[in-house]
C-alpha positions as CSV (number, residue, x, y, z in Angstrom):
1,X,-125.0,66.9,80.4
2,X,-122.0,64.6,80.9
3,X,-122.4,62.3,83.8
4,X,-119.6,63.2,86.2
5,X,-121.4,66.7,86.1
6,X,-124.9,65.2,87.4
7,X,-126.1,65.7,90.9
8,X,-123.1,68.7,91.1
9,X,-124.7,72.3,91.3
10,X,-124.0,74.6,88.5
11,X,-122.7,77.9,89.9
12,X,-121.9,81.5,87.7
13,X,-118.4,81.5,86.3
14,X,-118.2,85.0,87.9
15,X,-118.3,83.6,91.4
16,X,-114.9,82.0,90.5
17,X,-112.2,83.5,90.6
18,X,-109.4,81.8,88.4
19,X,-106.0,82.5,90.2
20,X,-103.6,80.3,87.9
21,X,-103.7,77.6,85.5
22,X,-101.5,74.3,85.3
23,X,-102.5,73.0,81.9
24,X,-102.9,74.8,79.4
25,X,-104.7,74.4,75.4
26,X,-106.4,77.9,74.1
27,X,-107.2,78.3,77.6
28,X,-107.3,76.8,80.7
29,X,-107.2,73.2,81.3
30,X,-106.7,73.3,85.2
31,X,-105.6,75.1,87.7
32,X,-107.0,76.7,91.3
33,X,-109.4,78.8,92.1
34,X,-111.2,80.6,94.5
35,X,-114.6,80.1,95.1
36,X,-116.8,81.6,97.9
37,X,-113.4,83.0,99.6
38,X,-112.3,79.4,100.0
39,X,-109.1,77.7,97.7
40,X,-110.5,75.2,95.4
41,X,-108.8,73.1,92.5
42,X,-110.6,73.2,88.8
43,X,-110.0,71.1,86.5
44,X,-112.0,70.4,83.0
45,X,-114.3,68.0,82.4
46,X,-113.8,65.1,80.2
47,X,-115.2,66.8,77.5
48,X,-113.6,69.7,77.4
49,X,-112.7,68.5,73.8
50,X,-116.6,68.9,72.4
51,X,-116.4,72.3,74.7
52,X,-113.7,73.0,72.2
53,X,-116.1,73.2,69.8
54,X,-118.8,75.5,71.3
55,X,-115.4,77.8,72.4
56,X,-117.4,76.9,76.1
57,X,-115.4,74.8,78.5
58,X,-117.0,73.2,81.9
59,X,-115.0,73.0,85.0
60,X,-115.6,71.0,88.0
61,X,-114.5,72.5,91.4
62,X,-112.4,70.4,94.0
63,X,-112.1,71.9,97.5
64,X,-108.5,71.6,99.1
65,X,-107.3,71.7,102.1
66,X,-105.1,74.3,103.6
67,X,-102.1,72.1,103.5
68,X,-102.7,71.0,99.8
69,X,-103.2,74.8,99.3
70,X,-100.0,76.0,101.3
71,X,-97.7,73.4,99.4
72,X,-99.4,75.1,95.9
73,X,-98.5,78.1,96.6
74,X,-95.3,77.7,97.6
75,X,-94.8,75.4,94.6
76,X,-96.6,77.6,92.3
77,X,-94.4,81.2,93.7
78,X,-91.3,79.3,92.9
79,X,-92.3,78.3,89.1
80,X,-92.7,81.5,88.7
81,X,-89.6,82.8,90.2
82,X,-87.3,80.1,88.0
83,X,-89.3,79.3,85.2
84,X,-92.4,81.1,84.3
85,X,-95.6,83.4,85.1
86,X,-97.3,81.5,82.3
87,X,-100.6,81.0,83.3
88,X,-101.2,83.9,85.8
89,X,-100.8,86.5,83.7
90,X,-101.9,87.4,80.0
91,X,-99.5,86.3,77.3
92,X,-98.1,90.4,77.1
93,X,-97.4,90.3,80.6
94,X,-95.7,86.9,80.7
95,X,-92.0,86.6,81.8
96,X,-90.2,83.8,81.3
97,X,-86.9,82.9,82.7
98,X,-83.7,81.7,81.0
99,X,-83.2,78.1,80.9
100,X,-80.1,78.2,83.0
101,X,-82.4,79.2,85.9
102,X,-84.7,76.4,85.9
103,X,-82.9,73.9,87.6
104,X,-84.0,75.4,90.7
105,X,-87.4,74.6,90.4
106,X,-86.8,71.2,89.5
107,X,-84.4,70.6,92.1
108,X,-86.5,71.1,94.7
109,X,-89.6,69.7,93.2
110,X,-87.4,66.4,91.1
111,X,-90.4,64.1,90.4
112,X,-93.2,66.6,90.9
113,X,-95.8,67.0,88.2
114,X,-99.1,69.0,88.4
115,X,-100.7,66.5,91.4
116,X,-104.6,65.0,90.5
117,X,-106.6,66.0,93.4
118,X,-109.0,64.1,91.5
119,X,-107.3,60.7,91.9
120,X,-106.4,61.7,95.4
121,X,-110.4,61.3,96.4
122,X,-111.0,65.5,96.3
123,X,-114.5,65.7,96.7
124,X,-116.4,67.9,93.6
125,X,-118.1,71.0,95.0
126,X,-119.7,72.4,91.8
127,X,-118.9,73.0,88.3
128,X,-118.9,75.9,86.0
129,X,-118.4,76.9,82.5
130,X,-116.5,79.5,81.2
């Protein structure tokens, strides 16, 4: 078991309930969750390269708070409105916008990339694996 998953409980993938990913390889790499009615950010563990392998991926959980929550929303609604549903929605469903319409995201969110709850002291809940 890799150590930043020691001492976290394991809980059933089922229980989560994957509303959107951030990152994306062959599936997802991050993103938020809920978990046990409550918003949560996930985010794969640092071997999610050697999951790869086993086509399993492990997940640690990150509880938010409602304002970090609110301002992903609102983030999150207007990707999708200017650039993309990627990530929400399976690939047949996906919609992406032209090019010309993307400005709008970026200029309201300029210097913003996907934030790292992680590095912003988030506190791990649980993990999971997929």
């Amino acid at each position: 078991m890799p150590a930043e998953l020691r001492g976290l409980p394991q809980v059933n993938g089922s229980a989560v309930d994957e509303l959107w990913a951030n990152g994306y390889y062959d599936g997802a790499l991050d993103g938020f969750a809920l978990f046990e009615g409550e918003p949560h950010y996930f985010c794969a563990t640092e071997t999610v390269w050697q999951d790869y392998e086993t086509e399993s991926r492990r997940f640690i959980l990150y509880k938010v708070s409602g304002e970090q929550w609110e301002y992903e929303q609102k983030r999150r609604n207007t990707w999708d409105r200017y650039v993309s549903n990627f990530g929400r929605v399976r690939f047949s469903e996906m919609i992406t916008q032209p090019a010309s319409e993307w400005w709008q995201y970026y200029e309201l969110y300029p210097t913003e990339s996907d934030r790292d709850f992680v590095d912003e002291g988030a506190e791990p809940v649980a993990w999971y694996a997929t």
